[in-house]
C-alpha positions as CSV (number, residue, x, y, z in Angstrom):
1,X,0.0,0.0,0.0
2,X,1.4,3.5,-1.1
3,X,0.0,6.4,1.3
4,X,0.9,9.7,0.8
5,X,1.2,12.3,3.7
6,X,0.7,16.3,3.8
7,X,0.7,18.6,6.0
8,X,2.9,17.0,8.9
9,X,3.5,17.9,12.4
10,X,6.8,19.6,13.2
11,X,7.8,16.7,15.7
12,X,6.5,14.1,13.2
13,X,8.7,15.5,10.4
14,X,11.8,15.6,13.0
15,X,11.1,12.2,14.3
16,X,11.1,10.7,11.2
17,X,14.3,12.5,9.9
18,X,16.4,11.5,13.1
19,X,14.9,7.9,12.9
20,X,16.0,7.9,9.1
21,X,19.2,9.5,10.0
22,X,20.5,7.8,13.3
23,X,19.4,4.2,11.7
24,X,20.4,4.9,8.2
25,X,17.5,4.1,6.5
26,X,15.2,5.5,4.1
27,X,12.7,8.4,5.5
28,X,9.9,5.3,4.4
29,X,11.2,2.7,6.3
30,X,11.6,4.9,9.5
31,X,8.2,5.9,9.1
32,X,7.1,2.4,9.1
33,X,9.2,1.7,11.8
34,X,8.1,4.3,14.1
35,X,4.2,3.6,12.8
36,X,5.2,0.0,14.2
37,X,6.3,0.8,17.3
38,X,3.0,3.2,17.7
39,X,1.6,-0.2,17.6
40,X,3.2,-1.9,19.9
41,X,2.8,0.2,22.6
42,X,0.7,-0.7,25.9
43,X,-2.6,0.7,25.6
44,X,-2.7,4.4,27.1
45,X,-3.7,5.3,30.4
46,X,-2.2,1.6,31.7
47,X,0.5,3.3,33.8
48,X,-1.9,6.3,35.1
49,X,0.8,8.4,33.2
50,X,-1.5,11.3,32.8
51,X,-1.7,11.6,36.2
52,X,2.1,12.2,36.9
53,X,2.9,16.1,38.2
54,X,-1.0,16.0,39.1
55,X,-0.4,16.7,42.7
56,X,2.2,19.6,44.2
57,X,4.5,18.2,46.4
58,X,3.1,19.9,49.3
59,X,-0.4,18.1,48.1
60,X,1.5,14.8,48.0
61,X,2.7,14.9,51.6
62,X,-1.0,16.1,52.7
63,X,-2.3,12.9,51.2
64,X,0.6,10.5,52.9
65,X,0.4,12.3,56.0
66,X,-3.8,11.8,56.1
67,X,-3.1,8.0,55.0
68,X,0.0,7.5,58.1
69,X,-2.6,6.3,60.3
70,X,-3.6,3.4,57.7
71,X,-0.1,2.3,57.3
72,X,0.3,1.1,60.6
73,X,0.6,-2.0,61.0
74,X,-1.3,-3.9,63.9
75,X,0.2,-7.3,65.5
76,X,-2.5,-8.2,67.1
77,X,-4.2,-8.7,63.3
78,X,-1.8,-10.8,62.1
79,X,-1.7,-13.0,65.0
80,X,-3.5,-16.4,64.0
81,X,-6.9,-17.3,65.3
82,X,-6.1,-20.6,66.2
């Protein structure tokens, strides 16, 4: 199949070139090459990437400091009933 592209994004254009460029290959076979890897990525949102930076640090030690309390660890509920 022959597809041809206009109208690029900068970043696609760039990516392509340094693909083509650092593997010294043709700008086609980079572009298939990063199109495959597109592919073979894990399916978005399966790390919670989007919610990295979310918090300031100053909310982050809000949220451990309200969850301390659950962290403890009890010995009495680990000993067995038996």
């Amino acid at each position: 199949m022959t597809i041809s592209l206009r109208n690029l994004p900068q970043e696609v254009e760039k990516a392509i070139l340094e693909t083509s460029r650092r593997e010294g290959i043709s700008l086609n076979k980079a572009t298939i090459r990063l199109l495959e890897a597109q592919l073979r990525r894990p399916a978005r949102n399966s790390d919670f990437e989007e919610f990295r930076g979310a918090w300031s640090n100053a909310e982050a030690d809000a949220f451990d400091a309200a969850l301390a309390e659950m962290r403890q660890v009890e010995p009495a509920d680990w000993e067995s009933a038996g």
